[in-house]
N, C-alpha and C positions, 0 to 999 in steps of 0.2 A: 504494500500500500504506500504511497507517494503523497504526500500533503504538502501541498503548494507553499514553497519555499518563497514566491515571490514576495518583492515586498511593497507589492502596488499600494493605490491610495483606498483602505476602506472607508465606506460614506460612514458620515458621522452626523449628528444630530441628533433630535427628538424622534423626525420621521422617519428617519433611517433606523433609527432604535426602535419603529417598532414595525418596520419591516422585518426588522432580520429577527426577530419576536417572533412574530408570525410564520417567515420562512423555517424557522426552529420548531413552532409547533406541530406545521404543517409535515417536514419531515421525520420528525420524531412517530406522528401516526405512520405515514408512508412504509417506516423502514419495519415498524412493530408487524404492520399489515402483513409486506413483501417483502422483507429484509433487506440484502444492498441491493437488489435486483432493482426494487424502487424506482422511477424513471425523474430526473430532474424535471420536466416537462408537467410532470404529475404533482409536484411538490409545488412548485410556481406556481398552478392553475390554484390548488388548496390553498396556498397563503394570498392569493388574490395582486401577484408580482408576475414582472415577466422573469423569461430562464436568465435573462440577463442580467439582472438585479441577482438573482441568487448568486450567478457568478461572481458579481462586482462585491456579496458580501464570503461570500465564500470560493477560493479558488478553485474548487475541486469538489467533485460528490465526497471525496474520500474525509475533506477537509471536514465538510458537513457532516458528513456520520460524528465523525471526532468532535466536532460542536456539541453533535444531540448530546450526545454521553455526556462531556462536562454539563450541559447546561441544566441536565438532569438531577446530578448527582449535587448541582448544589443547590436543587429548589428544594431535594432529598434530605440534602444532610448540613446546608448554610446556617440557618438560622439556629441548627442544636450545635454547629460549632462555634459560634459566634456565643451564643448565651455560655456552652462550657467554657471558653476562655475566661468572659467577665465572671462566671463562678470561680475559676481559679484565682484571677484578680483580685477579690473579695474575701478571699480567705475563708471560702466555704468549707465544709469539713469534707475532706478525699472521698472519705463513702460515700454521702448526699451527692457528691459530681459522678460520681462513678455511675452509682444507679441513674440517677438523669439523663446523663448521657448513652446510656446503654438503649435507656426507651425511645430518646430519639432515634436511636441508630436504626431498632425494631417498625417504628411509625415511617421515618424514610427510607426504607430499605423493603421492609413487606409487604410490598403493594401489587395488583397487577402488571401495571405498567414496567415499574421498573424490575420485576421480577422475568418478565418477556426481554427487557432489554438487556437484563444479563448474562439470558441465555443466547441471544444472539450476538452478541459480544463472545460467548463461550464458543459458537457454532464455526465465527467467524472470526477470531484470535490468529490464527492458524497462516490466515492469508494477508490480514492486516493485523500486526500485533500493534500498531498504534493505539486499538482499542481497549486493549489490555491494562496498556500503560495511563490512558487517560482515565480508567474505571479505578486502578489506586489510587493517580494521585489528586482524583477528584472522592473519591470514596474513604474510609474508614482510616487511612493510611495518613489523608489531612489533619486525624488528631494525633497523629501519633508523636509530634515531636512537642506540643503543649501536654501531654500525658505523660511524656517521657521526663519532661523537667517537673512535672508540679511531682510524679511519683519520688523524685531521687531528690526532692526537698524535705519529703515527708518524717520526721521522726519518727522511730519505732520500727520501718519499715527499712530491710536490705535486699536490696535487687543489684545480684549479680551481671545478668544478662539484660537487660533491656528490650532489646528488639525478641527475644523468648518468650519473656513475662507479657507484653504489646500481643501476642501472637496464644499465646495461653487466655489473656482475659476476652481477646475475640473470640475465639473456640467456647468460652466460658458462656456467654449474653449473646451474643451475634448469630454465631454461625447455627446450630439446630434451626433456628428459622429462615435463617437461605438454604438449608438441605431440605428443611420441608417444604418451604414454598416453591423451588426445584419443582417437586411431584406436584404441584397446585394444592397442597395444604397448607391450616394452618393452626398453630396453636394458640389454644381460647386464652381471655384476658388475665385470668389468675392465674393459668400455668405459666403463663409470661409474666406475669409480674414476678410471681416465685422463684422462676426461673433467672431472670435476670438481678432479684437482692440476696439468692442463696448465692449465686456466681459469684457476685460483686465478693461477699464474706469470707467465699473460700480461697478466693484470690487475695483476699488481704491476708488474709490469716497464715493463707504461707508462707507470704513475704514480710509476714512479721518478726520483727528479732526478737529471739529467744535468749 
């Protein structure tokens, strides 16, 4: 996959910002529909732009897939990383951020939508790993370096590993409901709450000093 390197003039504005809004919405269904097959021609007609405009905001279909994703993942998961930083900020207590953040990660992450788009991202990795790359570092990976300093602040708590312990508390809260929503289920509201403040507990508790 090749995403336009050029470094033409992108339109800027208000109207232009909500063109290229709308050309995002428009192919974000497009690609869920028919994956990259999707025809730009089809996506222009749905945002109500010519193929030209799509061009002038996007260089490339390729480029545009790579949009939808980010633009996704931070309608997904911006505003719970935005509030978990000012929670850090504020000296909130690490568990109360911990569980927070985990339910936003569940509320943007297990949805239809994005759960079709992760599988085609998964289908289509392969060919274009740009998409790979844009699903971390627009996904769950974005808290990982405020998560990694508030935790190696914390008194009481010693974390050898880092990027292990990051990778243990996803598997912990996260990840069961991207393997089930995978199959198109999903787990009811208590089991996920429980789910995600028993996680929170056992993850602290091991990287508790003894």
């Amino acid at each position: 996959m090749r995403v336009s390197s050029n470094t033409k003039h992108i339109p800027s504005g208000e109207r232009a910002a909500r063109k290229r809004a709308a050309i995002l919405r428009a192919a974000r269904e497009a690609f869920l529909a028919g994956g990259f097959g999707a025809g730009i021609d089809q996506i222009a007609a749905e945002a109500g732009v010519s193929k030209v405009t799509v061009y002038n905001h996007f260089g490339s279909k390729e480029e545009l897939f790579v949009e939808v994703v980010r633009d996704s993942l931070e309608q997904a998961l911006g505003d719970s990383l935005r509030v978990m930083c000012e929670d850090l900020r504020g000296g909130d207590d690490i568990r109360e951020v911990l569980v927070r953040t985990a339910r936003g990660w569940v509320r943007g992450l297990v949805t239809r939508d994005i759960a079709a788009l992760r599988a085609l991202i998964a289908a289509e990795s392969r060919r274009f790993p740009e998409l790979g790359r844009a699903w971390r570092e627009r996904g769950p990976d974005r808290f990982a370096g405020p998560l990694a300093e508030a935790l190696s602040r914390q008194d009481g708590l010693r974390i050898p590993n880092m990027d292990l312990a990051l990778v243990q508390f996803y598997a912990l809260v996260l990840y069961p409901h991207i393997v089930h929503s995978a199959y198109g289920d999903t787990l009811g509201e208590d089991f996920t709450d429980e789910l995600i403040t028993t996680g929170v507990d056992m993850f602290l508790s091991y990287y508790r000093t003894r």
